[in-house]
C-alpha positions as a printed NumPy array, in Angstrom:
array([[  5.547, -30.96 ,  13.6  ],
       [  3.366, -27.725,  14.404],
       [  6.307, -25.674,  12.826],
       [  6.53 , -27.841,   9.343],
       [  2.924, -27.567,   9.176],
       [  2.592, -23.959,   9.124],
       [  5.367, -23.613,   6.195],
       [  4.28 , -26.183,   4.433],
       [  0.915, -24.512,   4.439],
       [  2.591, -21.212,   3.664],
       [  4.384, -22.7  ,   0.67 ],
       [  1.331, -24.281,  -0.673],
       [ -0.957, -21.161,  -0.452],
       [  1.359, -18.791,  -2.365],
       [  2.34 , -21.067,  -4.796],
       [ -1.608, -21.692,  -5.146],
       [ -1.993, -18.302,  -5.837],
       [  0.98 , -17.838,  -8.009],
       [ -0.586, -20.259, -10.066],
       [ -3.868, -18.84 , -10.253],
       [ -3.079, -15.696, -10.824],
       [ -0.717, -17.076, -14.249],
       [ -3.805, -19.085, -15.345],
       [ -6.511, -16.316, -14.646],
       [ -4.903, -14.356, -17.19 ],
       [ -4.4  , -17.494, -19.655],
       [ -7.514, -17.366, -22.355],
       [ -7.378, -21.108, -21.842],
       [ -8.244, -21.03 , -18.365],
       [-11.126, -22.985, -17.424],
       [-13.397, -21.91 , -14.6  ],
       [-13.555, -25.67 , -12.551],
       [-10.367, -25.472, -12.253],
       [ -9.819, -21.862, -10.835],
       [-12.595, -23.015,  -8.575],
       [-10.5  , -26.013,  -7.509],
       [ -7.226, -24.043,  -6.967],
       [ -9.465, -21.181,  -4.308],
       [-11.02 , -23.979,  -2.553],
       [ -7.199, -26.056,  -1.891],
       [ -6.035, -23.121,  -0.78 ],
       [ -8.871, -22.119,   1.21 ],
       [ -8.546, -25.311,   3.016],
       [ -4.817, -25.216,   3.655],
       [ -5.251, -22.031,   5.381],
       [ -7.283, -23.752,   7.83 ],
       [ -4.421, -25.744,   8.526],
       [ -3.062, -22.813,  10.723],
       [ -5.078, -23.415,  14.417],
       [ -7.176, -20.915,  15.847],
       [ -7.521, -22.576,  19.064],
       [ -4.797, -24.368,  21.481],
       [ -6.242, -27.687,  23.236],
       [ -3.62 , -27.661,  26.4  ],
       [ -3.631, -30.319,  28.699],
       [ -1.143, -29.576,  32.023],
       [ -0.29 , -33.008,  34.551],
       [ -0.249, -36.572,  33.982],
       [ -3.758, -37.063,  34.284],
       [ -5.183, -34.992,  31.811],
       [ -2.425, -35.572,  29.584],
       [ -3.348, -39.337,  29.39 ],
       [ -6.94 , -38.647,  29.516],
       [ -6.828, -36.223,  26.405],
       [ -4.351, -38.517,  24.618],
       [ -6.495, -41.66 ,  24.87 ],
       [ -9.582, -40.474,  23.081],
       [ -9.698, -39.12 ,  19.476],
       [-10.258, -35.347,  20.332],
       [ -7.191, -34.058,  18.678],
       [ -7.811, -36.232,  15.589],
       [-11.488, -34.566,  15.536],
       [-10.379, -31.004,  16.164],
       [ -8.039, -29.908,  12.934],
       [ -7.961, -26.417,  13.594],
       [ -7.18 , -27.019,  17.867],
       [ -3.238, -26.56 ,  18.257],
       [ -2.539, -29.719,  21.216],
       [  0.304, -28.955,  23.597],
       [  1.04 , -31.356,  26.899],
       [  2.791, -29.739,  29.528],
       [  3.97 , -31.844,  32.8  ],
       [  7.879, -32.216,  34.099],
       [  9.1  , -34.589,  31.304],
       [  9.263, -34.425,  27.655],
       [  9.919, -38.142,  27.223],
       [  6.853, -39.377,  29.18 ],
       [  4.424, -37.119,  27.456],
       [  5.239, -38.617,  24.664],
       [  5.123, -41.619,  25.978],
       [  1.56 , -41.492,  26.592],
       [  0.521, -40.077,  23.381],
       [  1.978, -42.613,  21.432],
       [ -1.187, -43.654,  20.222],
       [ -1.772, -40.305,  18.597],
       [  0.641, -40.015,  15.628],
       [ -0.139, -36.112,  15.24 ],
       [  1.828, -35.499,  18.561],
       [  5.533, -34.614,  18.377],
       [  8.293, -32.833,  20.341],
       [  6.631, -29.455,  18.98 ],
       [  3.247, -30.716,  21.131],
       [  5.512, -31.857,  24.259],
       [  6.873, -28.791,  26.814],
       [  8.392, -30.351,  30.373],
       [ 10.684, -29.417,  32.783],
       [ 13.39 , -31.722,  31.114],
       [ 15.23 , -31.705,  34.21 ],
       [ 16.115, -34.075,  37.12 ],
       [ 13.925, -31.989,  39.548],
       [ 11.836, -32.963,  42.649],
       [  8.482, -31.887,  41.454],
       [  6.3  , -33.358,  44.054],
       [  5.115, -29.649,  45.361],
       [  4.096, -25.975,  43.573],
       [  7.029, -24.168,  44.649],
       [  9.718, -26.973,  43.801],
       [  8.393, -26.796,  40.344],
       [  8.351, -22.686,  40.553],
       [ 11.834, -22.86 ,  42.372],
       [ 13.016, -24.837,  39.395],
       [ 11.741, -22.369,  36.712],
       [ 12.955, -19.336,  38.729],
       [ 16.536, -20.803,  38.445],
       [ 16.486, -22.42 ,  34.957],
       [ 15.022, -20.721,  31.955],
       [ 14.291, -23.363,  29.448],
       [ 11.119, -23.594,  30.324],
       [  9.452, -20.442,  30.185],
       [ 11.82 , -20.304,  27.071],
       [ 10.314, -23.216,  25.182],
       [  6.76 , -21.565,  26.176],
       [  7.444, -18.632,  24.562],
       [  9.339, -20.761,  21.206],
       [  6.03 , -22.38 ,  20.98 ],
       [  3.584, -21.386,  17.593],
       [  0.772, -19.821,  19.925],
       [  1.066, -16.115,  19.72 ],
       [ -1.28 , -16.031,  16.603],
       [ -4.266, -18.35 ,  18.549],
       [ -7.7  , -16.952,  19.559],
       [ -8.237, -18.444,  22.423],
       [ -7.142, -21.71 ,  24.61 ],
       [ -8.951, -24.745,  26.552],
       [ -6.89 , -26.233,  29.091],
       [ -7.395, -29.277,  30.957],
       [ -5.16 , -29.065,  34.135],
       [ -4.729, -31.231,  37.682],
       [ -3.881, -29.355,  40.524],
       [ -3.509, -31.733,  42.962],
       [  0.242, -32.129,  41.53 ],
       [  3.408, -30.211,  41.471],
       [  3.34 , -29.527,  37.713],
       [ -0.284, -28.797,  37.026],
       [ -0.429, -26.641,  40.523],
       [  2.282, -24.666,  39.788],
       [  2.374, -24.211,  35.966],
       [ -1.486, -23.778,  35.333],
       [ -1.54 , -20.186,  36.827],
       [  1.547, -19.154,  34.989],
       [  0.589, -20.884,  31.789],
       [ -3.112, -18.77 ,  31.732],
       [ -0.502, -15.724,  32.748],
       [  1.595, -16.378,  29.752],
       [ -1.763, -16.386,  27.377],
       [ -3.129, -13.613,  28.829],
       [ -0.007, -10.926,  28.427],
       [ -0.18 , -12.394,  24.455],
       [ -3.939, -11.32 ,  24.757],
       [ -4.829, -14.727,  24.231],
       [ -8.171, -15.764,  26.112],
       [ -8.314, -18.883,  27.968],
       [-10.807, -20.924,  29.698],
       [ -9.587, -23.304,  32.363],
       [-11.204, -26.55 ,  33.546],
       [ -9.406, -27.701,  36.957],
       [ -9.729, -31.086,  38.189],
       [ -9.465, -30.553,  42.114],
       [ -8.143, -33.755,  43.907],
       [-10.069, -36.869,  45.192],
       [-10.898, -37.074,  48.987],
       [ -8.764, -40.077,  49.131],
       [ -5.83 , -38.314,  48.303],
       [ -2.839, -37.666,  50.583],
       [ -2.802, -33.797,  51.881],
       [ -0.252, -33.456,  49.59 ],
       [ -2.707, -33.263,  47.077],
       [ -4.513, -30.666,  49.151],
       [ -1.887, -28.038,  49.841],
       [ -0.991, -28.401,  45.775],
       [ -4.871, -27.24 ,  45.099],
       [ -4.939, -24.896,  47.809],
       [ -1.973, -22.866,  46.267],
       [ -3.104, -23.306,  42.751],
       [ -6.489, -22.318,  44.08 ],
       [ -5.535, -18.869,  45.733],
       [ -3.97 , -18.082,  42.591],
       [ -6.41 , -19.336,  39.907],
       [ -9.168, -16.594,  42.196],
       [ -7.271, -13.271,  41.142],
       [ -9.35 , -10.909,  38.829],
       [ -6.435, -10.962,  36.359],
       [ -6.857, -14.412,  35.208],
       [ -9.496, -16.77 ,  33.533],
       [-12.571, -17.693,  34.084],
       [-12.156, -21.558,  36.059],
       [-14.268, -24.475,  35.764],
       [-13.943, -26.549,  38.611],
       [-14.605, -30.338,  38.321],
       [-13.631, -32.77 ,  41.541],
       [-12.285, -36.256,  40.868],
       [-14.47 , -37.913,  42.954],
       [-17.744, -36.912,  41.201],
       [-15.953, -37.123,  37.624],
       [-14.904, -40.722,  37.924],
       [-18.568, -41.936,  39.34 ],
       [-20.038, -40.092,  35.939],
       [-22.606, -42.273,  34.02 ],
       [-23.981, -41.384,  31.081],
       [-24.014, -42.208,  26.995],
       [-23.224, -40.069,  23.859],
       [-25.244, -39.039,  20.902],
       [-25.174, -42.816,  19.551],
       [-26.529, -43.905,  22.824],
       [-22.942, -45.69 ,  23.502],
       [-21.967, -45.369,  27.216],
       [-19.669, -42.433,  28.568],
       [-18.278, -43.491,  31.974],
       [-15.706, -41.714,  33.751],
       [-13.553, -38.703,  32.771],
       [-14.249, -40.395,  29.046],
       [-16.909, -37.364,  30.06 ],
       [-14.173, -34.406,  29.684],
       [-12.697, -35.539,  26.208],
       [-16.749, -35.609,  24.504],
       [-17.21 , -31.772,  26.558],
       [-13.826, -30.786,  25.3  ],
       [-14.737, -32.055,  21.613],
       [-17.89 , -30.104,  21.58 ],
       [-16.874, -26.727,  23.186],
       [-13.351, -26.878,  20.355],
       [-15.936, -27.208,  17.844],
       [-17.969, -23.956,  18.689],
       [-16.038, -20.811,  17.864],
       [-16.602, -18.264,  20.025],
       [-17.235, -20.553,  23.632],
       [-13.656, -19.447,  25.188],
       [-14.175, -15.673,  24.578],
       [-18.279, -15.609,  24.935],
       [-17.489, -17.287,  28.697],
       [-14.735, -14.772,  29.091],
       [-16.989, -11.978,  28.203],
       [-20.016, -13.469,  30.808],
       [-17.498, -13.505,  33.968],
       [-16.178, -10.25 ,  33.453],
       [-19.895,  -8.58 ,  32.636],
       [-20.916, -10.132,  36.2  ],
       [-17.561, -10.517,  37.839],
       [-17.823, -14.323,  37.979],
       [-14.793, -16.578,  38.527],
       [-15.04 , -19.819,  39.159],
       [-18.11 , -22.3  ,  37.706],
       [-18.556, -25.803,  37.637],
       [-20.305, -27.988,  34.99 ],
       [-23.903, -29.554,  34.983],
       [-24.052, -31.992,  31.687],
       [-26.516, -34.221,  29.661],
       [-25.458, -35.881,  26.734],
       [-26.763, -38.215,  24.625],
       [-30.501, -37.457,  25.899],
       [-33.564, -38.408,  23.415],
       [-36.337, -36.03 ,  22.896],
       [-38.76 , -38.36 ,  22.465],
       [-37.811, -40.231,  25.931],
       [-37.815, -37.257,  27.829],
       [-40.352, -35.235,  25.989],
       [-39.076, -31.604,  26.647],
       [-36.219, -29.733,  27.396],
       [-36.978, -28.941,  30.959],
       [-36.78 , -32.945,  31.845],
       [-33.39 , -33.037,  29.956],
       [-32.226, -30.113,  31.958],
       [-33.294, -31.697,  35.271],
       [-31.451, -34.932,  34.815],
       [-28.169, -32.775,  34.42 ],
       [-28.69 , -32.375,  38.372],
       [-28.229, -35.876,  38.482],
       [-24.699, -36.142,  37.461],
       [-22.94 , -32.746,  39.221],
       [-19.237, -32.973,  38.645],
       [-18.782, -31.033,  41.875],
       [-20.472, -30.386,  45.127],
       [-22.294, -26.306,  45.518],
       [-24.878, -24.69 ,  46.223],
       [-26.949, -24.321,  43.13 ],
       [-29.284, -22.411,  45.175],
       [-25.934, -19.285,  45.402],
       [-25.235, -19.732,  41.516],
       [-26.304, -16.326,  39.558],
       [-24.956, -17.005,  35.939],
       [-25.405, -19.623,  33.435],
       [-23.57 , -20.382,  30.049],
       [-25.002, -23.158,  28.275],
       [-24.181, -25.13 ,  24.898],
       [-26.592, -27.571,  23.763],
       [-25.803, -29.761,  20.218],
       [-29.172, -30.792,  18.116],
       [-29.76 , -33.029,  15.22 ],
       [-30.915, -30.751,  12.354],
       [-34.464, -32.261,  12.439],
       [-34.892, -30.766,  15.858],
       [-34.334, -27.204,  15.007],
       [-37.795, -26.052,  14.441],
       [-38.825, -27.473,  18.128],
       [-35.595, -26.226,  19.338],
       [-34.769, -23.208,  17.837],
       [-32.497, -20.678,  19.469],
       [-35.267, -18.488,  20.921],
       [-37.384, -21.283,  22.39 ],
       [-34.392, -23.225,  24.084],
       [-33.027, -19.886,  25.912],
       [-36.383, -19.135,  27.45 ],
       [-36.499, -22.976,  28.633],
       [-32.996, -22.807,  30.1  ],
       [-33.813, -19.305,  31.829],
       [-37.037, -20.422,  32.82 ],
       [-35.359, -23.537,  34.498],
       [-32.507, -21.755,  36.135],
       [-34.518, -19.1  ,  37.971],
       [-36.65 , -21.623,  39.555],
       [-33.27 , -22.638,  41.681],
       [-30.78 , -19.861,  41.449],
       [-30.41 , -16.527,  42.28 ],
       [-30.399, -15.707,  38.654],
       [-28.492, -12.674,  37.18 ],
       [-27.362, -14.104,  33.524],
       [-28.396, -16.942,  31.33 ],
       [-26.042, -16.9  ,  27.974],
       [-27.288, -18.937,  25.586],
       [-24.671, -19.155,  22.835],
       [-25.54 , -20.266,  19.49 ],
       [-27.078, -23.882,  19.126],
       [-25.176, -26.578,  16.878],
       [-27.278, -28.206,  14.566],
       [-25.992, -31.402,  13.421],
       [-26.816, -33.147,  10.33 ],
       [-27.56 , -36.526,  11.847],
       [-30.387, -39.302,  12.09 ],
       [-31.726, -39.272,  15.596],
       [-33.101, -37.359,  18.253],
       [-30.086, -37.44 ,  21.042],
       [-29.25 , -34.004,  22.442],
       [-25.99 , -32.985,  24.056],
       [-26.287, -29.999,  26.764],
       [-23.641, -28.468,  28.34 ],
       [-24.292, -26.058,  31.129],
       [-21.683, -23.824,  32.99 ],
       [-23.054, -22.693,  36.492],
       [-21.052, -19.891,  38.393],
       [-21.308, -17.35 ,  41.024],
       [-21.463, -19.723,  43.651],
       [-19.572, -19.459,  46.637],
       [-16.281, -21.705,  47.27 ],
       [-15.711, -20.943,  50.9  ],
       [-16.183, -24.375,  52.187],
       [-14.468, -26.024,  49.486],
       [-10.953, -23.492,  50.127],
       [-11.585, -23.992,  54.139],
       [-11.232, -27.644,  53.425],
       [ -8.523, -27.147,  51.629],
       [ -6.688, -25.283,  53.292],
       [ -7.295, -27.21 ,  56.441],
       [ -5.581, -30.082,  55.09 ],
       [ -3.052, -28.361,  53.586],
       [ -2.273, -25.506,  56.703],
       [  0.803, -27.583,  58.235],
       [  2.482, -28.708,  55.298],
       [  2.533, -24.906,  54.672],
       [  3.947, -24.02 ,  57.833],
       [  6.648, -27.017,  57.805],
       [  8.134, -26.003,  54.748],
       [  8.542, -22.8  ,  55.689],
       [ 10.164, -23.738,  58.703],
       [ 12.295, -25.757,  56.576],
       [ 13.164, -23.551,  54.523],
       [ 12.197, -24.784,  51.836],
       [  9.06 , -22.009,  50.889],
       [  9.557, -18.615,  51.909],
       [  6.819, -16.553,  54.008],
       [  7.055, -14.129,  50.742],
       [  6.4  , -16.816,  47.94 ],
       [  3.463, -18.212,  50.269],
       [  2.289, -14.395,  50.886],
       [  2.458, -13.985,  46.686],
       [  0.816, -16.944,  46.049],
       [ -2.509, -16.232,  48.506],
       [ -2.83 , -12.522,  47.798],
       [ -3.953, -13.674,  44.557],
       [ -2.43 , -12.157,  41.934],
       [ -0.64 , -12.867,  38.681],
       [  2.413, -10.392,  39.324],
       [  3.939, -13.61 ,  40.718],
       [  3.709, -15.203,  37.692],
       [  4.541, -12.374,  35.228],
       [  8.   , -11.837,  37.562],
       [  8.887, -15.083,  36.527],
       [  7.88 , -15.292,  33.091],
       [ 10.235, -11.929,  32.774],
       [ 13.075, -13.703,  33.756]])
């Protein structure tokens, strides 16, 4: 699909401007209709995507796939990644843009219940990281990727998915959902791995989001219908593919003040005229954390806020970044507040989306608990034989050289 898109759009745009160019130089031409021929082909141009939407694990996959974000976002790329082919598309049957093109698995009868079955697998076989590297991407900007961890596929192909974007000098902003506390420890030692990995320097910046906190969400969009759930991460997702520059301006923050990890603070769908001022809107996002920290540790902000056009004069670029600063250095150890560019939307109304990414908060207690629950299964397989002490020594010394030696192969 991706693949007849882009020649089809090739095709059209030269024979476009074949076809101006023979009617520019006609006498007869008329002017409407040389305007007509640079706009089509100005628009079929856009048809090429500037940004990948990747979802990685069953979860995410059918989360992305049930909402309309890939119908919304025309210049987002969409590629599913989990261990089969067949089921992804199974799920995204409801979204006729998806085909094989959009689909990348492991296409093989594989036990995939843990990381390094799924790594084990790609070491040995090669389709995979060769259908990666057949895919259209090498010409994106940047990528958004909605990942589990808590399984073998998204634990063990996230960190060498960012990997294969990054050595194509592609940026990439992750958003992990770490498992529920209900889950088996399983789950845990998945994370845990995915975790150590996800922390090197090399890699991107990680938003972390638990379960738990994401399923309890309550809240309503800009039309003041409700948003329960992880229906929360396909309305974020929409909003940060529509702003240009949020994968690489993030990127640019964590490196400037060698942050890693954040986590999300969120208020959507909030009137002005309820709530009066910004600073009220900004302290109900506290409200609705998608993750337990310490807000108190946090030193850098990124925030994204969408406003209806009749708002802009109240909340103008200047006056909303002083708010948010204002706001954050009452309860953070504040280094950074990036505000990036506000979205003004031609719409009746007063609701106001704000999106806030916190980081620089510690995540000791959250890999302690981790790894707790995850220490014997560790030390079992190994035992086992099924892990080696070196793959287990790779995998915490967190570093992407893992990853790249297997991509290479």
């Amino acid at each position: 699909m991706v693949s007849t898109l882009f020649s089809k759009a090739l095709f059209c745009d030269m024979f476009l401007k074949a076809y101006a160019e023979k009617t520019m130089s006609s006498t007869e031409a008329q002017p409407d209709v040389l305007e007509n021929i640079t706009r089509h082909a100005s628009q079929l141009k856009q048809l090429v995507p500037k940004h990948a939407a990747i979802g990685i694990g069953e979860y995410p996959i059918k989360i992305i796939s049930r909402g309309s974000l890939i119908e919304k976002t025309n210049d987002a790329l969409p590629l599913f990644i989990d261990k089969s082919s067949k089921n992804i598309l199974k799920w995204c049957k409801s979204s006729p843009s998806i085909g094989e093109q959009n689909a990348l698995g492991l296409d093989s009868d594989v036990d995939a219940h843990f990381w390094f079955q799924v790594l084990h697998h790609i070491t040995e076989k090669g389709e995979f990281t060769a259908g990666m590297k057949n895919r259209p991407i090498d010409k994106l900007n940047d990528a958004l990727i909605l990942s589990s961890v808590w399984d073998g596929p998204g634990s063990a192909l996230l960190p060498l998915v960012i990997t294969h974007l990054r050595m194509l000098n592609i940026s990439t902003l992750a958003l992990v959902l770490l498992p529920s506390k209900a889950q088996s420890s399983d789950a845990s030692f998945n994370a845990f791995s995915a975790m150590r990995s996800l922390g090197s320097k090399d890699l991107a910046p990680v938003v972390l989001i638990d379960r738990d906190y994401l399923e309890k969400y309550d809240g309503v969009d800009r039309k003041g219908a409700p948003i329960n759930g992880n229906d929360l991460t396909n309305y974020v997702l929409e909003m940060l593919l529509a702003k240009e520059a949020v994968v690489q301006e993030v990127a640019e923050l964590s490196r400037a003040f060698d942050v890693k990890f954040y986590t999300m603070l969120s208020a959507t769908g909030v009137s002005f005229q309820l709530y009066g001022s910004l600073k009220n809107m900004l302290s109900t996002a506290l409200f609705r954390p998608l993750l337990k920290f310490d807000l108190a540790s946090a030193s850098v902000l990124y925030a994204l806020i969408r406003v209806p056009l009749q708002l802009k004069d109240k909340l103008s670029k200047g006056k909303v970044e002083l708010e948010v600063a204002a706001w954050f250095k009452e309860r953070a150890n504040f280094r950074s507040v990036y505000l990036s560019e506000p979205v003004y939307v031609d719409e009746p109304g007063d609701r106001i989306d704000l999106v806030m990414l916190v980081g620089g908060f510690g995540i000791t207690e959250l890999m302690a608990s981790l790894e707790k629950k995850s220490k014997s299964l560790a030390n079992d397989a190994i035992v086992r034989g099924l892990l080696s002490k070196e793959e287990w020594q790779a995998v915490s010394a967190s570093s992407d050289e893992y990853y790249r030696t297997i991509l290479s192969k």
